[in-house]
DOVO-774474 format. One record per residue: residue number from 1; x, y, z of N, C-alpha, C in turn. Coordinates in Angstrom, 1 decimal. Layout:
// residues N
{NUM; {X; Y; Z}; {X; Y; Z}; {X; Y; Z}} ...
//
This chain:
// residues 187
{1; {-121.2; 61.0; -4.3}; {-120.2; 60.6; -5.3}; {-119.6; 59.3; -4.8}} {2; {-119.5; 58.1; -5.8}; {-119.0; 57.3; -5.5}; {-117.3; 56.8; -5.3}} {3; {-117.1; 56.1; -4.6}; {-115.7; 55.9; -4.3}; {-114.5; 56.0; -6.0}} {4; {-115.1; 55.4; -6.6}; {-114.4; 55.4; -7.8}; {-114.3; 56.6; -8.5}} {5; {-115.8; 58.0; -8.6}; {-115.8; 58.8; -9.0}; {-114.6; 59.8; -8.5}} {6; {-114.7; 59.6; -7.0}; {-113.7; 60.4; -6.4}; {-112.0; 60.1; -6.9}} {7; {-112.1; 59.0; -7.1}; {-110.6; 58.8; -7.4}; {-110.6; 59.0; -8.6}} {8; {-111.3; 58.6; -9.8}; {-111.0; 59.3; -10.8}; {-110.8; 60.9; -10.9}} {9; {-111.6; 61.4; -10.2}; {-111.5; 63.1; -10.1}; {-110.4; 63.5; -9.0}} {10; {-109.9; 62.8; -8.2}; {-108.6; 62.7; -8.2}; {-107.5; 62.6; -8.9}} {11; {-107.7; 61.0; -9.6}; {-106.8; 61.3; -10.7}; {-106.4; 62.6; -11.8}} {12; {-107.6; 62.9; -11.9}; {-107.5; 64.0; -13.4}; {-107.1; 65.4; -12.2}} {13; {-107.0; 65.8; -11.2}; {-106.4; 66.6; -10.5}; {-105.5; 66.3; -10.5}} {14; {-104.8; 65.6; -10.6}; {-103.3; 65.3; -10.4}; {-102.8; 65.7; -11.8}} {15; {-103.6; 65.4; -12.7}; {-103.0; 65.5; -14.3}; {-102.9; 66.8; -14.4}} {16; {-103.9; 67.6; -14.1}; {-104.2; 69.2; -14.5}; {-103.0; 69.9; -13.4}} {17; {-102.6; 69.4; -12.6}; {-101.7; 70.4; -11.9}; {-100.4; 70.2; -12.8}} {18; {-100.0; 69.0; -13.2}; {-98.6; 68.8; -13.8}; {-98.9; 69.1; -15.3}} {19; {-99.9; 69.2; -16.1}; {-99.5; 69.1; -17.4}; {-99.0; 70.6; -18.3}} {20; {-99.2; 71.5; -17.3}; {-99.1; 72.6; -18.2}; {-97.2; 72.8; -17.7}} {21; {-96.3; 72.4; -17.0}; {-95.1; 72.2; -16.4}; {-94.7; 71.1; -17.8}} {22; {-95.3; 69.5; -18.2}; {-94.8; 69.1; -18.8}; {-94.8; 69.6; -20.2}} {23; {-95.9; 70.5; -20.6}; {-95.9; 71.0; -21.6}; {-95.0; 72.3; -22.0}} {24; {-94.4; 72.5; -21.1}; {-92.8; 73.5; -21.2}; {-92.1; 73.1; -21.5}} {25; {-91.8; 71.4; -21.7}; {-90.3; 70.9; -22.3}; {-89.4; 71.8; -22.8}} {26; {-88.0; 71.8; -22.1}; {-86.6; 72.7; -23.1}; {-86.8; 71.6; -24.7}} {27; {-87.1; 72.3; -25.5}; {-86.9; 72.0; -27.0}; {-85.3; 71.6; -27.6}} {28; {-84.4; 71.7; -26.6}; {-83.1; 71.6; -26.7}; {-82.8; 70.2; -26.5}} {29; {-84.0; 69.4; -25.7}; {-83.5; 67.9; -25.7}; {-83.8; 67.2; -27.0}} {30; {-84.2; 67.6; -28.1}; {-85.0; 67.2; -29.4}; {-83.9; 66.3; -29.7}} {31; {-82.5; 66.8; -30.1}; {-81.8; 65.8; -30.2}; {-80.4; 66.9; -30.3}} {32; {-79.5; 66.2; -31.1}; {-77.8; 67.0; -31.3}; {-78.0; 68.4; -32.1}} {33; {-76.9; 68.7; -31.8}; {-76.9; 70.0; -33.1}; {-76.8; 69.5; -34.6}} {34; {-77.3; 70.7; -35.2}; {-77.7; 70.2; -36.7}; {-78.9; 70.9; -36.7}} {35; {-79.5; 71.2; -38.4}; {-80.0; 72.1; -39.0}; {-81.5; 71.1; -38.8}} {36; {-81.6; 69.9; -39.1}; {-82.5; 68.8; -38.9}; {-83.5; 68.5; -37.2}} {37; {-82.3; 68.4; -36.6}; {-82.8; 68.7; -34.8}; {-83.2; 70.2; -34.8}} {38; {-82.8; 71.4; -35.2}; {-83.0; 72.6; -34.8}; {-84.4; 72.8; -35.2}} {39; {-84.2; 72.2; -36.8}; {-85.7; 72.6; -37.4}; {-87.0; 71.7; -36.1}} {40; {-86.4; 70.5; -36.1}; {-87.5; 69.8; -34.9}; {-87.7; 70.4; -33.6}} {41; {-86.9; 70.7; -33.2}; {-86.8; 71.8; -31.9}; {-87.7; 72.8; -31.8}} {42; {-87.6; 73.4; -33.0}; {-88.5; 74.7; -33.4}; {-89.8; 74.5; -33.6}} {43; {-90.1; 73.3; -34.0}; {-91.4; 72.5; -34.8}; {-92.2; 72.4; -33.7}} {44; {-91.3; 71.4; -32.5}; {-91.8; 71.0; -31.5}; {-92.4; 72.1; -30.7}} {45; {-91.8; 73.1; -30.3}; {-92.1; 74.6; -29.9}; {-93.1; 74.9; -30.1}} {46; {-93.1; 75.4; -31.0}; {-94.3; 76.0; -31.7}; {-95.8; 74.6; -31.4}} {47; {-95.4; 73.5; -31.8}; {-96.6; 72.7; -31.5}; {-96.9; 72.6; -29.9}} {48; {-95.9; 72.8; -28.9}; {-96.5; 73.3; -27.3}; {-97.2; 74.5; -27.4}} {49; {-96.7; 76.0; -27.7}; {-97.2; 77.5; -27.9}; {-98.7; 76.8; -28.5}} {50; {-98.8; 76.1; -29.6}; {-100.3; 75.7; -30.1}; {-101.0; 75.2; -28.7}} {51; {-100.8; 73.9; -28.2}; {-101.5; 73.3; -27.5}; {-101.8; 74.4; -26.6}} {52; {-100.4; 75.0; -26.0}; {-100.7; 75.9; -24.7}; {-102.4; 76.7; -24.9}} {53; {-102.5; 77.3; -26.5}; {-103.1; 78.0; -26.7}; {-105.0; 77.7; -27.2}} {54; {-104.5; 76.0; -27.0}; {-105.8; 75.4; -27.3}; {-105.8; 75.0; -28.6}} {55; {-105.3; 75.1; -29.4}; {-105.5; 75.0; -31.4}; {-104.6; 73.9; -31.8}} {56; {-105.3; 72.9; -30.7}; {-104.8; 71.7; -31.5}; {-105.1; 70.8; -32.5}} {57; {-105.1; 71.7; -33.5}; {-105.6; 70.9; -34.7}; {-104.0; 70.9; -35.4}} {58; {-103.5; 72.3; -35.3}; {-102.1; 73.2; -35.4}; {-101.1; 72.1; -34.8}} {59; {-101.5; 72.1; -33.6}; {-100.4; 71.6; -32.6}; {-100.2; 69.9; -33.2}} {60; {-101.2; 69.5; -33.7}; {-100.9; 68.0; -33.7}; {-100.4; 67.8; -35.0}} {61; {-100.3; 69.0; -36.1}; {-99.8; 68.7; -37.4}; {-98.3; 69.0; -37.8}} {62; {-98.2; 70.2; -36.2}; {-96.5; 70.5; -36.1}; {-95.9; 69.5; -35.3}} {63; {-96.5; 68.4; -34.5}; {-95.9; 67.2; -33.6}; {-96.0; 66.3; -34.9}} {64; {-96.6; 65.9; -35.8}; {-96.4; 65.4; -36.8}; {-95.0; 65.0; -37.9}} {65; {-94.8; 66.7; -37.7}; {-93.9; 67.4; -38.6}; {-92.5; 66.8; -37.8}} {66; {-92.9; 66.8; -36.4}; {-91.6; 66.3; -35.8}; {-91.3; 65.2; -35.9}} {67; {-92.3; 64.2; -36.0}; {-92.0; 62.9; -36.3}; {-91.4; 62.6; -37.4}} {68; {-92.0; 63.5; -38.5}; {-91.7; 62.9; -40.0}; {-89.5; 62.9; -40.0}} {69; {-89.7; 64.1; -39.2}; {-88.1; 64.8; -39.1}; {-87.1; 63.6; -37.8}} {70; {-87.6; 63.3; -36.5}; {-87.6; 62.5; -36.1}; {-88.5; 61.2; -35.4}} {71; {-88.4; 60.2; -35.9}; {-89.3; 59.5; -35.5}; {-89.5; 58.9; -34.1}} {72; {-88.2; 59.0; -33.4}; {-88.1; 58.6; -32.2}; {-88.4; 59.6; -31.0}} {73; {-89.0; 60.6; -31.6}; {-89.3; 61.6; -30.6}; {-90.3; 61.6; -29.4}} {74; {-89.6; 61.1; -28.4}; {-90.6; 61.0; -26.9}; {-91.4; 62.1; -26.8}} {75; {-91.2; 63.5; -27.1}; {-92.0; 64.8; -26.4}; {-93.0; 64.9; -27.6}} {76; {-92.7; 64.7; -28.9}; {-94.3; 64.6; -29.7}; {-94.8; 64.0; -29.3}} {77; {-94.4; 62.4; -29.6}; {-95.5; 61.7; -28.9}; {-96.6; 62.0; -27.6}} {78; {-95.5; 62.2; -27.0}; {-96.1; 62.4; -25.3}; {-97.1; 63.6; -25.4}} {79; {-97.1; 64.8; -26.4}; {-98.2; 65.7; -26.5}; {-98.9; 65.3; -27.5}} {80; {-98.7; 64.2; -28.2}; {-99.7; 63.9; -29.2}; {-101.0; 63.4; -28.3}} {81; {-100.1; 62.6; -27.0}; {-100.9; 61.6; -26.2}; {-102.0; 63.2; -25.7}} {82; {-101.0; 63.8; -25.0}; {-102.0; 64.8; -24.0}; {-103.0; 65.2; -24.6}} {83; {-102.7; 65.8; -26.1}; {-104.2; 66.2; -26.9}; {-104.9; 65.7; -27.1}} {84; {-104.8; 64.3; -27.1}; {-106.1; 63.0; -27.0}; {-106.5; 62.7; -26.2}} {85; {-105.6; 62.6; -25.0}; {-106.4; 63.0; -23.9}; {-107.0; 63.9; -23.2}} {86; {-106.9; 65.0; -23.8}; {-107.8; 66.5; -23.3}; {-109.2; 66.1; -23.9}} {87; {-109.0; 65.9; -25.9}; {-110.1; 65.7; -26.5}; {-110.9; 64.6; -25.8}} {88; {-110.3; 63.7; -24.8}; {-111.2; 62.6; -24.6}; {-111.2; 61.5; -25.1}} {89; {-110.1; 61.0; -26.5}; {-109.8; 59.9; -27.0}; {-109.4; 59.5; -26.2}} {90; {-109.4; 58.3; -25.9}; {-108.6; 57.4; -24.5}; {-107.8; 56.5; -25.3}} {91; {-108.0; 56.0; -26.1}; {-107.6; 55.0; -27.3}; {-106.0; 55.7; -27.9}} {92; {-106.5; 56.8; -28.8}; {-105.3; 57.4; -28.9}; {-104.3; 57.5; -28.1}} {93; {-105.3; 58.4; -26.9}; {-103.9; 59.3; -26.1}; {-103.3; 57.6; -25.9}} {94; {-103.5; 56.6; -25.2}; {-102.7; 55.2; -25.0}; {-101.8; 55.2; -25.8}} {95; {-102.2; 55.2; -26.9}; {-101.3; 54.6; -28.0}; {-100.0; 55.4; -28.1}} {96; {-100.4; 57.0; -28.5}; {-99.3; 58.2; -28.0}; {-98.1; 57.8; -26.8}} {97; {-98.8; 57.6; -25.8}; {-98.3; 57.2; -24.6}; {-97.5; 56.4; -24.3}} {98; {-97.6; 54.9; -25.1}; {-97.0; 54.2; -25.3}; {-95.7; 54.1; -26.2}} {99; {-96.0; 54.9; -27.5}; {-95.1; 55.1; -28.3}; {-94.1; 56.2; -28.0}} {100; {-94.6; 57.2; -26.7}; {-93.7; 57.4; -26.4}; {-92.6; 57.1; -25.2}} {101; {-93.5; 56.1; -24.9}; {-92.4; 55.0; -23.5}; {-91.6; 54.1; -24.1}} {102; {-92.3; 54.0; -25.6}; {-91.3; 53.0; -26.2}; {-89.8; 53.4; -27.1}} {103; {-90.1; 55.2; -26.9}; {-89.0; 55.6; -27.4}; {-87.6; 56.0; -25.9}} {104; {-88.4; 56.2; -25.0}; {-87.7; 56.4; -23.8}; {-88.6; 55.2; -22.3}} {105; {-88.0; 54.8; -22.6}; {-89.0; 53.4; -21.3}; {-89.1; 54.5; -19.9}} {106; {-88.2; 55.2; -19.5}; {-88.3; 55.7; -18.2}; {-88.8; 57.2; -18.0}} {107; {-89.3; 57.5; -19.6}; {-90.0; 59.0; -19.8}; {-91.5; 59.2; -18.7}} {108; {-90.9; 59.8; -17.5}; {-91.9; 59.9; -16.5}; {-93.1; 60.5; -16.7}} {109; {-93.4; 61.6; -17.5}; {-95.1; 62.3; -17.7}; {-95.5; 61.3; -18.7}} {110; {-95.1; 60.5; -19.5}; {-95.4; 59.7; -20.4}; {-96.5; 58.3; -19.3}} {111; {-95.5; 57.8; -18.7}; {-96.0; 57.0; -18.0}; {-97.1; 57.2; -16.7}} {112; {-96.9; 58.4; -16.4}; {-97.7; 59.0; -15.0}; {-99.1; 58.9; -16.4}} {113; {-99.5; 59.9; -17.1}; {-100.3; 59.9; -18.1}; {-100.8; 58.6; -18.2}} {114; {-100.4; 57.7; -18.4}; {-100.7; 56.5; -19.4}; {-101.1; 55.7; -18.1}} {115; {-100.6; 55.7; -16.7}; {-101.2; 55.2; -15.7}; {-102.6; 55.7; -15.4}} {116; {-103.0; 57.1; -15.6}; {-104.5; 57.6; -15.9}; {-105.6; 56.8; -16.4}} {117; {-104.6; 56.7; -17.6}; {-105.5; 56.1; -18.6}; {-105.8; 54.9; -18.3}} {118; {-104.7; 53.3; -18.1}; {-105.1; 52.7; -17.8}; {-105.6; 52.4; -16.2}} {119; {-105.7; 52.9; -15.3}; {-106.4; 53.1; -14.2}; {-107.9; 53.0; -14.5}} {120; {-108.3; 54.0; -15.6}; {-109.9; 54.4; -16.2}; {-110.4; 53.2; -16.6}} {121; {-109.3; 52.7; -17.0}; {-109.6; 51.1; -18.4}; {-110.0; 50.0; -16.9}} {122; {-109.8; 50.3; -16.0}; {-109.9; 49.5; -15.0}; {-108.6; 48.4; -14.3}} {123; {-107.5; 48.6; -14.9}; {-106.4; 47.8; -15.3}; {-105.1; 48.5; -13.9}} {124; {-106.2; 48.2; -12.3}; {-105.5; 48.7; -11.3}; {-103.7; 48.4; -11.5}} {125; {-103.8; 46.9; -11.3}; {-102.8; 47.0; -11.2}; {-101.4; 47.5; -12.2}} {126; {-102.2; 47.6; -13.4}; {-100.8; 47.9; -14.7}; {-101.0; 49.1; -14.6}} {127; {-102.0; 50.1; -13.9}; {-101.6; 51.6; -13.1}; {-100.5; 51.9; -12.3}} {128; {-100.2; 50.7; -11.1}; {-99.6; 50.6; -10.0}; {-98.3; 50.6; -10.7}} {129; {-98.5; 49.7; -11.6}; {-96.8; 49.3; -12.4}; {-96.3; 50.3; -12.7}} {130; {-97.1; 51.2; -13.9}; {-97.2; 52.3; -14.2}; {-96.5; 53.4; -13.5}} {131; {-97.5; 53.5; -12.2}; {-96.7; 54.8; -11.3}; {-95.6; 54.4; -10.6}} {132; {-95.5; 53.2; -10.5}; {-93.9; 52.9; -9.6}; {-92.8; 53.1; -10.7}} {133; {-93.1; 53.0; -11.7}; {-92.1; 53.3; -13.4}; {-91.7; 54.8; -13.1}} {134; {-92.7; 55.2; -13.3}; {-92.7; 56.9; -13.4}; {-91.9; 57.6; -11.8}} {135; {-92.4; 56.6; -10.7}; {-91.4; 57.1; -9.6}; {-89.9; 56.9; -9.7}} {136; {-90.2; 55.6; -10.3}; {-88.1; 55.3; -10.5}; {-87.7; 56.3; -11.2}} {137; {-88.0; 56.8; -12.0}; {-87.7; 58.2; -13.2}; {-88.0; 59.2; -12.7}} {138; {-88.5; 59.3; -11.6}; {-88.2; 60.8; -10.6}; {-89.5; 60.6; -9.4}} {139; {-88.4; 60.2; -8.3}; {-89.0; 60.0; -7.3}; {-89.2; 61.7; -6.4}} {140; {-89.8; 62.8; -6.8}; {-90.1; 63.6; -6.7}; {-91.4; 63.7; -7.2}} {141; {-92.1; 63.0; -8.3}; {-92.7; 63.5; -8.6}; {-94.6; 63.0; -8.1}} {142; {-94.8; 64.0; -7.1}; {-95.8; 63.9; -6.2}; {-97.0; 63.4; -6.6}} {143; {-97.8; 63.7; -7.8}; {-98.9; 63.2; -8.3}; {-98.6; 61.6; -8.3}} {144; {-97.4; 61.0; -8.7}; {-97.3; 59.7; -9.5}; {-97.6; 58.7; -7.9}} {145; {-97.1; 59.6; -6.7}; {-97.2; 58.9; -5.4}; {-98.6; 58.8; -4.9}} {146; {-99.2; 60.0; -4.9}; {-100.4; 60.4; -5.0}; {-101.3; 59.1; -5.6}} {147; {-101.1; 59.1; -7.1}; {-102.2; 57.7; -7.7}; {-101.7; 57.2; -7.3}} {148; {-100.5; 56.3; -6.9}; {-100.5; 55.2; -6.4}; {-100.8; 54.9; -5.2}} {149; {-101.0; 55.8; -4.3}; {-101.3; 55.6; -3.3}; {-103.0; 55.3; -2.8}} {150; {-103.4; 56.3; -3.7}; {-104.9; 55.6; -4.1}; {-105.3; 54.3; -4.3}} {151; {-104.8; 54.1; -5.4}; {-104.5; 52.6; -6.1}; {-104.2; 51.4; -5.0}} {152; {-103.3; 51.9; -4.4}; {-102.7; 50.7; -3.3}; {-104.0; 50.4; -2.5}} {153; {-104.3; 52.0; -1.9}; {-105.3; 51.4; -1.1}; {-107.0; 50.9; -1.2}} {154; {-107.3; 51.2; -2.4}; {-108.4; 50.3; -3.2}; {-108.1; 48.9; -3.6}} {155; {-106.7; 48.5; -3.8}; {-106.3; 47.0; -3.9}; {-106.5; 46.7; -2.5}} {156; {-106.5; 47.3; -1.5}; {-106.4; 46.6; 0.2}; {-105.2; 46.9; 0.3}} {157; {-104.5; 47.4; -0.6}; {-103.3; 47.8; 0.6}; {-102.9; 49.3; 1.4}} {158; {-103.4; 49.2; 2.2}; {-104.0; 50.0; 3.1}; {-103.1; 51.3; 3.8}} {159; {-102.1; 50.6; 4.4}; {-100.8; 51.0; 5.2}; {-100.0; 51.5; 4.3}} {160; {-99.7; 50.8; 3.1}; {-98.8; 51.0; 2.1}; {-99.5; 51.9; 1.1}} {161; {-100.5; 52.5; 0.4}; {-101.3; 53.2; 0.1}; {-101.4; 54.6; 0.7}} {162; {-101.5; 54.6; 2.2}; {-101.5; 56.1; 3.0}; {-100.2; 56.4; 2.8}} {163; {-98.8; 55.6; 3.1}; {-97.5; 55.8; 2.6}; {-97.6; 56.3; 2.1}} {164; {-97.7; 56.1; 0.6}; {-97.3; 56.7; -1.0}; {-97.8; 58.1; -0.6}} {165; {-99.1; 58.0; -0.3}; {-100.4; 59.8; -0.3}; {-99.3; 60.5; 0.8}} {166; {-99.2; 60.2; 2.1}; {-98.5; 61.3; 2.8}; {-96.6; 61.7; 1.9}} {167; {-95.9; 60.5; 1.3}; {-95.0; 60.9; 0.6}; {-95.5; 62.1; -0.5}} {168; {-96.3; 62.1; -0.7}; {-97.1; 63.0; -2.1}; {-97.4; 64.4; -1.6}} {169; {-98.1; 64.2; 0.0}; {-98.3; 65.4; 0.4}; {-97.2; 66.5; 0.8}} {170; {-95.6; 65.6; 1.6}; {-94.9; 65.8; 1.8}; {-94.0; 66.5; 0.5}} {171; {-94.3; 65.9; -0.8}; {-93.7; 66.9; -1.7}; {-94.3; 67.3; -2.1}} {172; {-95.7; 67.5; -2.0}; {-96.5; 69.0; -2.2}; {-97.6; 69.3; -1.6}} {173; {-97.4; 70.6; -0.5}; {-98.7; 70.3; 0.4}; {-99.7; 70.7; 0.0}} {174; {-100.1; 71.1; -1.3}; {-101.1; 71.2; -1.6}; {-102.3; 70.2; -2.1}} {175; {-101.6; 68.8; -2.2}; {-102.1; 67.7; -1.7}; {-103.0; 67.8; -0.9}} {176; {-102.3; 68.3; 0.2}; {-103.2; 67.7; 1.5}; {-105.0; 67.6; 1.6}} {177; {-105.3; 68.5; 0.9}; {-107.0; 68.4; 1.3}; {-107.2; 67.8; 0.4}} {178; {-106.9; 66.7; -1.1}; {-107.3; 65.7; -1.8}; {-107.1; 64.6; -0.6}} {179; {-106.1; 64.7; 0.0}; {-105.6; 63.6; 0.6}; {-106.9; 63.3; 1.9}} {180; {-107.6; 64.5; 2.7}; {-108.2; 64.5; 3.2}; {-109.7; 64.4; 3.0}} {181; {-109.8; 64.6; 1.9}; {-111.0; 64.6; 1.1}; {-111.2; 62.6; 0.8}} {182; {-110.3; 62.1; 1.3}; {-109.8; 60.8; 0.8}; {-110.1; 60.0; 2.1}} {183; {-109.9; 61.0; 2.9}; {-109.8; 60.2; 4.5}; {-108.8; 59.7; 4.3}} {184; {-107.8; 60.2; 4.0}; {-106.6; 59.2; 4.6}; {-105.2; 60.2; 5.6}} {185; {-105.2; 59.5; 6.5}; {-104.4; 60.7; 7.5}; {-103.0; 61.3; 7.1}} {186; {-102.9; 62.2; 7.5}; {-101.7; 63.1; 7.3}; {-100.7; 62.9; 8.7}} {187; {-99.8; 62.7; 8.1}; {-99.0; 62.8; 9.6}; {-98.3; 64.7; 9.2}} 
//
């Protein structure tokens, strides 16, 4: 397996551990109280319970439903993106992805996601941008250190690349054997 396959199959390990966590969203952030947000709340709900369950044909017509109700909604979008990215649209899920960074700029699974994508597109470094975005919006969150750390170190940066991965492993050790599978040392 070549160097690239491996990081891509790194990458998509890093997606499958986080996305069923982002796909829990509290439906309470949808927006204020009111009969309009509740109904979206509920919409939204129910279109995660869909995806959870695989029937996203369902799921993308009740994230729809949320848009029509609110348009500015980061968490449709952002599962509109993930269903196109499960199905393998790359095109879509982008677009999802983006529209929903462009409803929230610092919406961190939005942008960790969308660093995937563009990574795949070949576009290292608007990856790197990507995951350093997603770390300012929660520098916890281990996968986003993880690809970048990859990333760094296929640009040559080498020292600064193992950083990011041991940061990643250190907030989850279950990292570790990607990391080692990577050759890159653990302190």
């Amino acid at each position: 397996m070549g160097t690239r396959a491996i990081q891509r199959s790194a990458l998509l390990r890093a997606i499958g551990a986080g996305s069923a966590v982002l796909l829990t969203l509290t439906v309470a952030a949808c927006g204020s109280s009111g009969s309009s947000s509740d109904n979206a709340a509920t919409t939204l709900q129910k279109g995660i319970d869909e995806t959870n369950a695989g029937n996203f044909d369902a799921a993308k017509k009740d994230f729809q439903k949320v848009l029509d109700q609110d348009p500015q909604n980061k968490y449709a979008y952002y599962n509109l993106g993930y269903i196109a990215q499960t199905e393998g649209d790359r095109a879509e899920a982008e677009k999802q992805y983006r529209l929903s960074i462009a409803s929230d700029p610092a919406y961190g699974p939005a942008l960790y996601n969308l660093g995937i994508e563009v990574a795949a597109d070949g576009d290292k470094q608007g990856a790197i941008d990507l995951y350093r975005r997603a770390i300012a919006a929660n520098a916890l969150d281990a996968g986003a250190h993880f690809n970048l750390g990859l990333l760094l170190r296929e640009t040559g940066k080498k020292v600064e690349g193992n950083s990011e991965v041991q940061t990643a492993v250190r907030l989850n050790p279950n990292l570790a054997a990607s990391a080692k599978a990577q050759h890159i040392p653990i302190k």
